[in-house]
GUTI-161132 format. One record per residue (C-alpha): x, y, z. Coordinates in steps of 0.25 Angstrom, whole numbers. Each point is the difference from the previous one (the first is absolute). Example, Ala and Ser with C-alpha at 12.3 -4.5 7.8 and 13.67 -1.06 7.14 Angstrom:
% GUTI-161132
<x->49	y->-18	z->31>
<x->6	y->14	z->-2>
This chain:
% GUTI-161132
<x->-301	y->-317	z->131>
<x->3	y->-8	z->14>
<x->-4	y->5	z->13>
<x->13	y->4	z->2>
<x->2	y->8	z->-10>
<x->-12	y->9	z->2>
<x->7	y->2	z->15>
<x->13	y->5	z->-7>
<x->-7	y->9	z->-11>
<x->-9	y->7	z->12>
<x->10	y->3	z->10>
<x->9	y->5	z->-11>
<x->-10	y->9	z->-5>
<x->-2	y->5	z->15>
<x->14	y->1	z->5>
<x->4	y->7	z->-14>
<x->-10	y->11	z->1>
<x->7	y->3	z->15>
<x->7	y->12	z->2>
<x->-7	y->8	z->-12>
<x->-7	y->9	z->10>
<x->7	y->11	z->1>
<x->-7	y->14	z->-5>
<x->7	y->5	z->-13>
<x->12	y->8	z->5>
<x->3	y->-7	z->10>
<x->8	y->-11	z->5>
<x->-4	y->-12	z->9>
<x->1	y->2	z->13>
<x->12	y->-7	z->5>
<x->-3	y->-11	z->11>
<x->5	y->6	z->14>
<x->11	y->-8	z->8>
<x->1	y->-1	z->13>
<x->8	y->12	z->8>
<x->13	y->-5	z->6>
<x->-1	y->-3	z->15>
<x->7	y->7	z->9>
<x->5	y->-13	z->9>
<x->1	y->-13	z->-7>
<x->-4	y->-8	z->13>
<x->-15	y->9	z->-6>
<x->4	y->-6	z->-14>
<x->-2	y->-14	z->4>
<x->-11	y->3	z->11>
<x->-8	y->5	z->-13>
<x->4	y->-10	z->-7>
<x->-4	y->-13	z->7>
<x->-12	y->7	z->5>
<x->-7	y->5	z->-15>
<x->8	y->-8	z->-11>
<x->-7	y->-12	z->3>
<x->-16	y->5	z->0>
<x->4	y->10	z->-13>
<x->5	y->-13	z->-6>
<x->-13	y->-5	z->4>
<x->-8	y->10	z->-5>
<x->7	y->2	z->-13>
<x->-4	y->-17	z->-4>
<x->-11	y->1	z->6>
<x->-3	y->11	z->-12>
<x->8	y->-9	z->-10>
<x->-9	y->-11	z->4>
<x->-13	y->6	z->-2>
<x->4	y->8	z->-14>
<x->5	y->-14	z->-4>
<x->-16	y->-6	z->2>
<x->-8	y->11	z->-5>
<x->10	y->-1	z->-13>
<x->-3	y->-15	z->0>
<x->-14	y->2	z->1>
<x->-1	y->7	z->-11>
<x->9	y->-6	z->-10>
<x->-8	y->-12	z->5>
<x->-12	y->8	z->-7>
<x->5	y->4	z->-11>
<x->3	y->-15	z->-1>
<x->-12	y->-6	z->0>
<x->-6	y->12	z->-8>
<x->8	y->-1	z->-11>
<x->1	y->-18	z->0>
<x->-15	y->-3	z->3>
<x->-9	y->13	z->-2>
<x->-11	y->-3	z->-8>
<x->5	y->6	z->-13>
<x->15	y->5	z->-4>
<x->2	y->15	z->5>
<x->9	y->9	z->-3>
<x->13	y->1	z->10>
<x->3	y->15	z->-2>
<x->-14	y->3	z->1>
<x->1	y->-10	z->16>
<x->11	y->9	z->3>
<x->-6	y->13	z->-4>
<x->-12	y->-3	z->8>
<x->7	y->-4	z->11>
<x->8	y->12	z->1>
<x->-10	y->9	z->0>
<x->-8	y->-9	z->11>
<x->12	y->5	z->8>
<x->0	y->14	z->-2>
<x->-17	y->0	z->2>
<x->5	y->-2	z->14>
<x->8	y->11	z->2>
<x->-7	y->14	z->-6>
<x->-7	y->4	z->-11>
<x->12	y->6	z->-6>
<x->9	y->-10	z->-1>
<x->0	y->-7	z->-13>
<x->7	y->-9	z->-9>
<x->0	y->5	z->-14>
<x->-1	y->-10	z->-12>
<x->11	y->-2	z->-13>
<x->-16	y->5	z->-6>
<x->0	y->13	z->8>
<x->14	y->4	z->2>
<x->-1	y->11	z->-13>
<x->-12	y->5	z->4>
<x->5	y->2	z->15>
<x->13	y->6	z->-5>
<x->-8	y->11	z->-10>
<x->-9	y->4	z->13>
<x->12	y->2	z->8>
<x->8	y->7	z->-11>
<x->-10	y->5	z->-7>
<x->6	y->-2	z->-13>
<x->3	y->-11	z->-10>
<x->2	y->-3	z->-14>
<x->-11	y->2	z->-11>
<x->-6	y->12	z->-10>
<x->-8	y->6	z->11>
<x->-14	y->0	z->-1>
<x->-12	y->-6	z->7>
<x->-9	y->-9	z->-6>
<x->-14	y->-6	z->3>
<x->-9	y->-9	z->-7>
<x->-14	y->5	z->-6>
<x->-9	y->-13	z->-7>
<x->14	y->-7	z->-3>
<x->7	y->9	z->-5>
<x->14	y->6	z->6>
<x->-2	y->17	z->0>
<x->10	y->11	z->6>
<x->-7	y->4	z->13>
<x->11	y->11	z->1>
<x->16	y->1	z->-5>
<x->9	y->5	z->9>
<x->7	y->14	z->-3>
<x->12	y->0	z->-6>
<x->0	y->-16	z->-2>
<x->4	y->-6	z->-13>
<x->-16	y->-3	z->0>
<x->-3	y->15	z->1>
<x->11	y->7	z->-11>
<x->-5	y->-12	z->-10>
<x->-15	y->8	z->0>
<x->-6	y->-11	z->7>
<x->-12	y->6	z->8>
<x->-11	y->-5	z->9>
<x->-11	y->-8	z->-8>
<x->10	y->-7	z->-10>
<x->-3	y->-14	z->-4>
<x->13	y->-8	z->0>
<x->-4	y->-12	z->-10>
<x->12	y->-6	z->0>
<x->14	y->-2	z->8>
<x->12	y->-5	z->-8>
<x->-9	y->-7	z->-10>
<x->-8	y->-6	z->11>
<x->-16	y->2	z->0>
<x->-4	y->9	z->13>
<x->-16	y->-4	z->-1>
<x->-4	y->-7	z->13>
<x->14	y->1	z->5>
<x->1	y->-1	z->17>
<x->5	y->13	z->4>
<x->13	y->-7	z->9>
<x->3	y->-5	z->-16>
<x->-2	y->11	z->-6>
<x->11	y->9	z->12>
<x->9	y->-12	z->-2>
<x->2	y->3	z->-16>
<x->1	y->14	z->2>
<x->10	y->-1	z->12>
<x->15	y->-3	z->-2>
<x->14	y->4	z->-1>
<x->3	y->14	z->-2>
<x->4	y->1	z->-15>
<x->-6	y->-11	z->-5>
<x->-13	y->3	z->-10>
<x->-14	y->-4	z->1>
<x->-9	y->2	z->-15>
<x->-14	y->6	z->5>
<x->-10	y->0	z->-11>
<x->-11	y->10	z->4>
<x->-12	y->7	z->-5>
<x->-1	y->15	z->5>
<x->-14	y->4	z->7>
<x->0	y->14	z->-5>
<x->5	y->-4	z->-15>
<x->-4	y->-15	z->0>
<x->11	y->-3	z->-10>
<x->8	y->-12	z->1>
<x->16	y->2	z->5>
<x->11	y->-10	z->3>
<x->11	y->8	z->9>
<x->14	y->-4	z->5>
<x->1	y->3	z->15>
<x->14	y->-1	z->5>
<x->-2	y->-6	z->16>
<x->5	y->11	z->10>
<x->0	y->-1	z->17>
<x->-12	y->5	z->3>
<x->-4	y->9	z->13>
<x->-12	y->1	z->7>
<x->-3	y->11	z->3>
<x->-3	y->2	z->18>
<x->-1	y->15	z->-2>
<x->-12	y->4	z->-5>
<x->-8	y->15	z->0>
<x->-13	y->3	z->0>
<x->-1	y->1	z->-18>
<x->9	y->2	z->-12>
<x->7	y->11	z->-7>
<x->-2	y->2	z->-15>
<x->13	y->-6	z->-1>
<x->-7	y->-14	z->8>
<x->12	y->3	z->13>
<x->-9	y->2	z->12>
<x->-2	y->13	z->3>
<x->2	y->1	z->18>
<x->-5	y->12	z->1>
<x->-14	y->-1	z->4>
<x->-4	y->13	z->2>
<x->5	y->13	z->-8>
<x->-5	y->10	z->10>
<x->2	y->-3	z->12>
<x->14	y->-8	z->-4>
<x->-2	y->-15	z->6>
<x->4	y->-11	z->-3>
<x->-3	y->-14	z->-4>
<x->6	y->-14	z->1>
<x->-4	y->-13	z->0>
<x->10	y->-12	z->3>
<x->-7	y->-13	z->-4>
<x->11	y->-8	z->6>
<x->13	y->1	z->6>
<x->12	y->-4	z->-10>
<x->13	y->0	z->-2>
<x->-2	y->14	z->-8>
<x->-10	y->6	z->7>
<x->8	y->9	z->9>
<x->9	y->5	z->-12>
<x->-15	y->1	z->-9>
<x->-5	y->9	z->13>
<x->11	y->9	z->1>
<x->-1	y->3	z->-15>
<x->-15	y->2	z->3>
<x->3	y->11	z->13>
<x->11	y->6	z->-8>
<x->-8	y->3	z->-12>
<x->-12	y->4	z->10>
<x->10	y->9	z->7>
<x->4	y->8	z->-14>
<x->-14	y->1	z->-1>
<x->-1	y->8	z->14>
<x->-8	y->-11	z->7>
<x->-7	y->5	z->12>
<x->-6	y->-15	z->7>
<x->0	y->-12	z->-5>
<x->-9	y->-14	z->1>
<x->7	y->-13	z->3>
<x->-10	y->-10	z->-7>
<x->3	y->-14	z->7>
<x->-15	y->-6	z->1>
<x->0	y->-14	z->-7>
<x->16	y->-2	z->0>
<x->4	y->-14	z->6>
<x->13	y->4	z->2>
<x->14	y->-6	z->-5>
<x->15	y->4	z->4>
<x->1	y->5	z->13>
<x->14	y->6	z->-4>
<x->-8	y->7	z->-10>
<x->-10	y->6	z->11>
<x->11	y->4	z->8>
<x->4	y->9	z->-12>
<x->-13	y->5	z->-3>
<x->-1	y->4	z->16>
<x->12	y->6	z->1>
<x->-2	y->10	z->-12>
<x->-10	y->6	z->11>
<x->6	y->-1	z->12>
<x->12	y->8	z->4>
<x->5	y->-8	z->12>
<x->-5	y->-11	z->9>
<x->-4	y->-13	z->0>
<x->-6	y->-4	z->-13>
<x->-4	y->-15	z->5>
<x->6	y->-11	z->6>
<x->1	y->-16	z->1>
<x->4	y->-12	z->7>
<x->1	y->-13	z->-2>
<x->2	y->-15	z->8>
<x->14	y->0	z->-5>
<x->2	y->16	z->-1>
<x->2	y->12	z->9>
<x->-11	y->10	z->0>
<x->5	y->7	z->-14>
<x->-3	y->15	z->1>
<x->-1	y->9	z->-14>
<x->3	y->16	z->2>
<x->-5	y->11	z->-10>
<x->9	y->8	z->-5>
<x->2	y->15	z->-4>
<x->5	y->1	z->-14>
<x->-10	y->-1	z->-9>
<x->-12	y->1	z->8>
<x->-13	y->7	z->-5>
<x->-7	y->9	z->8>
<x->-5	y->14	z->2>
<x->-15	y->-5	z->-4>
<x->-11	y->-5	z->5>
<x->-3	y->-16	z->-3>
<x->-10	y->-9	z->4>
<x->-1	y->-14	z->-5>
<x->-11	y->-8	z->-3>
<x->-1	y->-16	z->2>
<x->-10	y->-10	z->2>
<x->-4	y->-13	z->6>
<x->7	y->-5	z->-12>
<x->15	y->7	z->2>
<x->10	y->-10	z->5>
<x->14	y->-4	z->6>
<x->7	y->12	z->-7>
<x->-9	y->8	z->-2>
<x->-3	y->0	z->14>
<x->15	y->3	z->5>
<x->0	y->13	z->-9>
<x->-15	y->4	z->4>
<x->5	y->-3	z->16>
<x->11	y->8	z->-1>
<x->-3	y->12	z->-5>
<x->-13	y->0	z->9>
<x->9	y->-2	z->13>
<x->9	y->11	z->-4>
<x->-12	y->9	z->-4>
<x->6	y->3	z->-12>
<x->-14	y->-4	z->-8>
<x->-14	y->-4	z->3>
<x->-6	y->-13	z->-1>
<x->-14	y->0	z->-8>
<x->-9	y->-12	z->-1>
<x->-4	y->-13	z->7>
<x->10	y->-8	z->9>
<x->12	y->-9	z->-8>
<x->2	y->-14	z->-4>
<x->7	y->-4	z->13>
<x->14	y->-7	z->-5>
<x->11	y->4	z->9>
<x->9	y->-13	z->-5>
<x->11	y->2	z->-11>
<x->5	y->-13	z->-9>
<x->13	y->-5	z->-2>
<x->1	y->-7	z->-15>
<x->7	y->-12	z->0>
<x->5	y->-7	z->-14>
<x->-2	y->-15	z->-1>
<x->4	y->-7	z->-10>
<x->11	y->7	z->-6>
<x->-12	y->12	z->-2>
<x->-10	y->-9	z->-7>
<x->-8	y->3	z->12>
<x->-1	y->8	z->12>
<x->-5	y->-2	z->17>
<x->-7	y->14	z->4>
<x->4	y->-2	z->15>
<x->-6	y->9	z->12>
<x->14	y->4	z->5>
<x->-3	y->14	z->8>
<x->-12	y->10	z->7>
<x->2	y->15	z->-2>
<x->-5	y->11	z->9>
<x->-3	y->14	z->-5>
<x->7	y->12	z->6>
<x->-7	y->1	z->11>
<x->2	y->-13	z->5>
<x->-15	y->-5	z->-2>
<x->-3	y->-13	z->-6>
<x->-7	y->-2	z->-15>
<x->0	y->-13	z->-2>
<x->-16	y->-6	z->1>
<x->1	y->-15	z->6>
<x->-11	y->-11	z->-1>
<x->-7	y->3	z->12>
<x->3	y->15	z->-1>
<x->-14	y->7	z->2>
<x->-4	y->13	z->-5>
<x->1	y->9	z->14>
<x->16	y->-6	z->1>
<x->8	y->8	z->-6>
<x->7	y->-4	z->-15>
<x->2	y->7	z->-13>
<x->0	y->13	z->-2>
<x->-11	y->10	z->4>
<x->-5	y->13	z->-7>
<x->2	y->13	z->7>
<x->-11	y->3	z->10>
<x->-10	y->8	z->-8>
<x->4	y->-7	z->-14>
<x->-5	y->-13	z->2>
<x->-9	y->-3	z->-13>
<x->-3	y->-15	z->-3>
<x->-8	y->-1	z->-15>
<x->-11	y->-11	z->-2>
<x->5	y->-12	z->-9>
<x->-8	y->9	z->-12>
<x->5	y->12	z->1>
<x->15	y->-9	z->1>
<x->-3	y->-7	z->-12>
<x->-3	y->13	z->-7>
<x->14	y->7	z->4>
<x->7	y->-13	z->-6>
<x->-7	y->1	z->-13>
<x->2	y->15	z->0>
<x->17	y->-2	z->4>
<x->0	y->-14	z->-10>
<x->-5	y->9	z->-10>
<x->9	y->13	z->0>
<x->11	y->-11	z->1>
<x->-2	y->-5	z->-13>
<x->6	y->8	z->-14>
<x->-15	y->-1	z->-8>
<x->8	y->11	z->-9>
<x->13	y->-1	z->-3>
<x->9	y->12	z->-6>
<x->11	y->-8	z->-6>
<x->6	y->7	z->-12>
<x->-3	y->-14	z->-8>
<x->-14	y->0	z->3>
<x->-6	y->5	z->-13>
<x->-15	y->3	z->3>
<x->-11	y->-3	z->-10>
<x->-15	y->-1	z->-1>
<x->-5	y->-14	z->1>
<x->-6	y->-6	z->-11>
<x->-14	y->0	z->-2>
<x->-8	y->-10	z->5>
<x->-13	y->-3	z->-6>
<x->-9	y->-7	z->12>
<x->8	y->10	z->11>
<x->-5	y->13	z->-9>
<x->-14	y->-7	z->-1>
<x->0	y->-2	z->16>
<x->5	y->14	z->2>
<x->-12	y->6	z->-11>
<x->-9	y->-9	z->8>
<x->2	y->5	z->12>
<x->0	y->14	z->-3>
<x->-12	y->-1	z->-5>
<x->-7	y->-4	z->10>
<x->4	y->10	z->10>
<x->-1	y->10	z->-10>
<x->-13	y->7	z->6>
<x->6	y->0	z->16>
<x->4	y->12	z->4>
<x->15	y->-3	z->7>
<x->5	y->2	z->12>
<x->8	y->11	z->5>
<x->10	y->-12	z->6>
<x->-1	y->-6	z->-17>
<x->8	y->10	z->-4>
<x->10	y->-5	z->-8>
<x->13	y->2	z->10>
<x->16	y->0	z->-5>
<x->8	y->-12	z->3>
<x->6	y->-1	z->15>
<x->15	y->10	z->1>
<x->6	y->-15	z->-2>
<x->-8	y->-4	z->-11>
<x->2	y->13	z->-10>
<x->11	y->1	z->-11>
<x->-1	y->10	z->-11>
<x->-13	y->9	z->4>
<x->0	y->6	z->-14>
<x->1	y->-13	z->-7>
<x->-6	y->-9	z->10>
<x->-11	y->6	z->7>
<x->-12	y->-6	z->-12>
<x->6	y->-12	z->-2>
<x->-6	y->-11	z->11>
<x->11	y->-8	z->10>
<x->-2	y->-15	z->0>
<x->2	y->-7	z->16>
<x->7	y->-10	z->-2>
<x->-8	y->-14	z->5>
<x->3	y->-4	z->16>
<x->3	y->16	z->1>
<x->-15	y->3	z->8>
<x->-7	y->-11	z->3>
<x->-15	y->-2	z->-6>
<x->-5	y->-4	z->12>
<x->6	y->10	z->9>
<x->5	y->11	z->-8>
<x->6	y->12	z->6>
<x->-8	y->12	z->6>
<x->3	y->13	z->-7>
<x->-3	y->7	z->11>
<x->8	y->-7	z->11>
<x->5	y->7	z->10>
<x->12	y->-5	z->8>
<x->-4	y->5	z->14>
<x->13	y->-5	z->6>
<x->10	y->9	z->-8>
<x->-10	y->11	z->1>
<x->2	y->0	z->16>
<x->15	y->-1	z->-3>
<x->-1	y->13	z->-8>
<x->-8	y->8	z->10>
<x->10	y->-5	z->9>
<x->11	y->7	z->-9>
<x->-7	y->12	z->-3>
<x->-4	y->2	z->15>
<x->14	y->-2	z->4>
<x->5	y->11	z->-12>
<x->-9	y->10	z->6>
<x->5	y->-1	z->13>
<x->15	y->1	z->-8>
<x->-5	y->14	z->-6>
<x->-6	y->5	z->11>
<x->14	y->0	z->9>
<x->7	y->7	z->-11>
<x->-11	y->9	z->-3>
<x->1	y->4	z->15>
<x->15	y->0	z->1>
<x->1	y->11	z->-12>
């Protein structure tokens, strides 16, 4: 390719990516003209005395876009004609557009033809497939968890299930982003799984029909019989429980249906989970704020080539009547930062836990390639109600004041163990180890010789030690239970990936965090009963 096509390819890709800034909704500014003067003799005056040094300006500007784009289809020139070995162009061109965003802000990115599925399921959180997770135990392919009510989950499959083959094709030793890409596809289409069941062991070949899958971002603290979250944390004292893992298009519609089902159930208080969520829409955390807020500002933001933008809670709909308080961490980001802001600057909940993320910028996504790809471009800073920044910047320091801060008195940072214990405890209600699908048909595995031998041997030697008041056998956890009468004797088996061996799961862990939420709660009911009390 010549010099001077290299000029001609780069300054097309620049020029044609002008004017694409604009925030969704919204139409480019329109470039202001000059105001008509009152007296033409001030026209000309003007004219003769600022033409001239814009004209000036404006090539001096074309003159120096002109060299840096020659300097760098220069490189790209001699890179691609005399480097070492042959390289790749998309793969130069890639590079060198992320080079330019590394300049800019750690948001900011360029998202590959490779990445753009797996951007759009985290944004959408839904996608096309059968609806399970899946991990890898010494090479072979197992159901970590199926999603309720997926194509996955009414064909029986359950956590521990060995897939063997996909569509004829072996699964042993298969790469897990191999094995998600056979599952994956078009809703309607078919994918033939040949399994072997964990609690039966018996050999199946299913015909699962490919359905949009949602993730689910609104989670409670465990499952019904029926495997639907039960919100409803406490029976007795009526409060609530709800856990957004990220903030989707469905997740204020997936809220609401959480509150109103809580609200059937006479709910007293409720706990706003938000610790370890990144964020996601912000349209979608304005939603979720405003099922709180009954008026005022919810957030607001402003950009280089946008008017500050404020966003207003409105009254229909809104929640309230309850004491909240909302737990976040130094993990919860972005939107999860707006909602936690909001509702702490209207005082409509408390904030338990340890100071935010720090990410007070929202991203525009702008389509390349006619959607192959995508630019994730800084394009606005928002301000909580209150005016107050969130944003944490390089060379913020902890005494400045960025993210969002626990109520005085609620402050409760946990060590790195204690926060590795609470993701292993939430990962693992999170996960379906027994599913209640009608077409799961349970039966007792099959005898093993060597695993009956192990478990004689075993016995056996602590057959003489007297056990433990804490060895008592206990019944399986609320989410782990499904027919008492038929299940309680017969032994559950984890699927692998589900606790890690080398860090399982504490049975006893406490999670100190929610506690100080729930004294919160109850503290504030009291004070709730002791006004009526006094007005009768």
């Amino acid at each position: 390719m010549s010099r001077n096509r290299w000029v001609v390819v780069v300054a097309t890709l620049c020029l044609g990516t002008m004017g694409w800034s604009s925030l969704p909704g919204e139409e480019p500014k329109e470039t202001k003209e000059a105001k008509p003067a009152a007296k033409e003799k001030q026209v000309d005056d003007k004219e003769s005395s600022t033409k001239p040094a814009d004209d000036a300006k404006a090539k001096s500007e074309d003159d120096e876009y002109y060299e840096l784009y020659r300097v760098f289809s220069e490189t790209m020139f001699q890179v691609e004609q005399n480097y070492v070995k042959k390289v790749d162009r998309r793969k130069l061109m890639e590079a060198a557009i992320r080079g330019l965003l590394d300049e800019l802000d750690p948001y900011s990115n360029f998202i590959s033809p490779d990445e753009i599925d797996r951007f759009r399921t985290s944004v959408d959180s839904q996608f096309g497939g059968i609806g399970i997770q899946i991990t890898q135990e010494n090479g072979e392919l197992r159901v970590l968890s199926p999603i309720v009510g997926s194509p996955a989950y009414n064909a029986g499959l359950e956590a521990g299930d060995a897939i063997v083959e996909v569509n004829g094709k072996s699964t042993e030793g298969i790469p897990l982003d191999e094995a998600v890409k056979l599952l994956k596809g078009e809703p309607g289409t078919k994918v033939k799984l040949t399994v072997i069941h964990v609690h039966s062991r018996k050999r199946e070949t299913l015909t699962v029909e490919r359905k949009i899958i949602e993730v689910e971002t609104v989670l409670g603290d465990k499952r019904s019989d029926d495997d639907q979250w039960n919100f409803m944390l406490d029976d007795e004292k009526k409060i609530g429980y709800i856990r957004l893992t990220s903030f989707s298009r469905a997740t204020a519609s997936d809220l609401e249906a959480a509150l109103k089902s809580l609200k059937k159930q006479g709910m007293k208080g409720l706990v706003l989970d938000l610790r370890f969520n990144p964020g996601g829409l912000l349209k979608s955390a304005i939603e979720v704020a405003d099922l709180f807020v009954a008026d005022g500002r919810i957030v607001s933001t402003k950009g280089r080539n946008t008017e500050e933008r404020p966003v207003n809670a409105r009254k229909p709909g809104t929640f309230e009547g309850f004491p909240m308080a909302v737990l976040v961490n130094r993990y919860s980001a972005s939107a999860s930062e707006i909602v936690s802001a909001c509702l702490q600057d209207h005082k409509r909940a408390i904030v338990v836990g340890e100071r935010t993320w720090g990410k007070g910028s929202v991203q525009n996504v702008i389509e390349l390639e006619e959607g192959q790809s995508a630019l994730k471009l800084t394009t606005a800073a928002y301000m909580r109600p209150n005016g107050h920044n969130i944003h944490r910047f390089p060379d913020s320091k902890e005494t400045d004041e960025w993210g969002v801060m626990p109520d005085k008195g609620f402050d409760l940072k946990l060590p790195d163990a204690e926060l590795g214990d609470l993701v292993r405890t939430r990962r693992d209600r999170d996960l379906l180890l027994v599913s209640h699908s009608p077409a799961v048909k349970r039966e007792a595995p099959a005898a093993d010789p060597q695993v009956e031998q192990k478990a004689t041997e075993v016995k056996a030697d602590d057959e003489d030690e007297p056990k433990a008041a804490g060895d008592a056998e206990k019944p399986a956890a609320d989410d782990e239970k499904t027919d008492p009468k038929k299940e309680a004797k017969k032994p559950l088996k984890v699927p692998p990936g589900a606790h890690s061996p080398a860090n399982p799961t504490k049975k006893d862990f406490v999670d100190r965090q929610l506690g100080k939420a729930l004294e919160y709660i109850a503290e504030q009911q009291q004070v709730e009963q002791a006004k009526v009390d006094t007005a009768n």
